[in-house]
N, C-alpha and C positions, 0 to 999 in steps of 0.2 A: 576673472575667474567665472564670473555670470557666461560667459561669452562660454567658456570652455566645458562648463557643467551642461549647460543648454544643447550642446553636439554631441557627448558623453552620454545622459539620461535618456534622449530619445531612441540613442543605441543600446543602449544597457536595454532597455524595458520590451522588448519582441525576442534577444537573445535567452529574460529571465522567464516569460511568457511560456515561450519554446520548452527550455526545462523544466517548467512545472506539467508543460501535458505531458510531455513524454517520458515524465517517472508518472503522472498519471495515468494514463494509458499502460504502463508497466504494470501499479499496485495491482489495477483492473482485468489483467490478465493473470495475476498471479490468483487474484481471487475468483475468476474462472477456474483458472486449472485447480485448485483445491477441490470447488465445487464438483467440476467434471471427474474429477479420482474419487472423489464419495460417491459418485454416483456410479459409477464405470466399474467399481469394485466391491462396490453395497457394504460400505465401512464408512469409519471417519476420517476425517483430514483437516488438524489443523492449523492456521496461520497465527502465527504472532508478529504483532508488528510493535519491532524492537528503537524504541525511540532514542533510547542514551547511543546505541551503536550505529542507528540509524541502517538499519537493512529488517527483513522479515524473513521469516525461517516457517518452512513448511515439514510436516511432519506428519507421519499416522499415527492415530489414535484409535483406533477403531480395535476389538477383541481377537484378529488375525494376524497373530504376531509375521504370519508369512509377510504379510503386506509394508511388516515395516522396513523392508529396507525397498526405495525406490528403485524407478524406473532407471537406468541407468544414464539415459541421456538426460532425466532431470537432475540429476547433481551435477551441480555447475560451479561449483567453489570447491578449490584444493581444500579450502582450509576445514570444511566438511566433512564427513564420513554418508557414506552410502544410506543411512536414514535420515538426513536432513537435506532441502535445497531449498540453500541462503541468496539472497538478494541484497546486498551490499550497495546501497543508493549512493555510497560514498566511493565508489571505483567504479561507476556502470559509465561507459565512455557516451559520452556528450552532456553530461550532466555535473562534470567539473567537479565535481563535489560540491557542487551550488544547492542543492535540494536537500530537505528533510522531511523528514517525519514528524511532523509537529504534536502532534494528538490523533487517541482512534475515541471513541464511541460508540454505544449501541444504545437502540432508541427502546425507551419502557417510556412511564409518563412523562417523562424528561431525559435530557441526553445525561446519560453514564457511563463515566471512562472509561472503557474495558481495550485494552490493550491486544486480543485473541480472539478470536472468530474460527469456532468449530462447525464444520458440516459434516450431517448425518448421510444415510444412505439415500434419501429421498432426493437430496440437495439442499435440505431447509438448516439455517445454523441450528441448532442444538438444543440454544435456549431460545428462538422463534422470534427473535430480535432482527431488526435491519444494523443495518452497522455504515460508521462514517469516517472516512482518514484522512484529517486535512495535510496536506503539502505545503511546505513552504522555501522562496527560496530570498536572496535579497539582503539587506540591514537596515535596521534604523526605521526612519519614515517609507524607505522604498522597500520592504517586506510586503511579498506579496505570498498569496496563497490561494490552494486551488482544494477542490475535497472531491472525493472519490466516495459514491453512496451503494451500496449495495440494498437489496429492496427484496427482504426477504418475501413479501408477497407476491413477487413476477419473479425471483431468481437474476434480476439484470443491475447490471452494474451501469451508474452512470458518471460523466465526469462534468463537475461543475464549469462554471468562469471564475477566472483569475480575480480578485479581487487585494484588497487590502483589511479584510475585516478576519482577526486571529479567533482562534476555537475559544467559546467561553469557559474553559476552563485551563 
């Protein structure tokens, strides 16, 4: 069984790698385009990222009811209505359903779990927090996870490394 785990783990672990950037790089675009439609439409826009269903849902917020129904080629889920586009990490093809949403964050003097991330028309979140959402994919001892930070003071998203160390809370 040594023999068979040893050719198994070192394959498992660039396939789990692989899924975590590239729902990585996913959140990271999603929290782009939030930001770039608050900006582009001088309103709000904002992301929830839904841990129990494991996808995040974008939405307007902002006082121009025009604006809330999207763009049309941003809704991308039947299961949707023309004011929301959902990102379902659990049906996005190459990601097997291997990936989660582990925890989000926004940083005050310490990290605080805040589940949503609103941008104003500036670009800046709302409440003037940077925000962090770690990924995870794996079981057991091989749980790995990766986090996605957004940096309210430059507006840039960036993506961590892969690690094995889970959100403190």
């Amino acid at each position: 069984m040594a023999i068979a785990a040893g050719l198994i783990i070192p394959n498992a672990a660039p396939q789990t790698e692989q899924q975590l950037r590239a729902a990585a790089h996913l959140i990271a675009a999603e929290i782009e385009l939030a930001r770039d439609l608050a900006i582009t439409y001088n309103s709000q826009y904002k992301l929830t990222f839904d841990t129990k269903n494991n996808r995040i849902v974008l939405v307007h917020t902002g006082g121009n009811s025009a604006l809330n129904t999207l763009p049309q080629d941003l809704v991308n889920n039947p299961a949707s209505d023309s004011t929301h586009r959902i990102i379902d990490l659990s049906t996005v093809p190459g990601l097997l359903g291997q990936v989660q949403i582990a925890a989000c964050a926004e940083f005050r003097t310490t990290l605080t779990a805040n589940s949503e991330i609103i941008f104003g028309p500036t670009g800046d979140p709302a409440n003037g927090k940077s925000f962090l959402v770690w990924l995870k994919a794996g079981q057991g001892q091989w749980t790995r996870y990766i986090t996605v930070f957004f940096d309210q003071s430059t507006g840039q998203v960036f993506i961590g490394s892969m690690n094995g160390v889970p959100p403190p809370f």
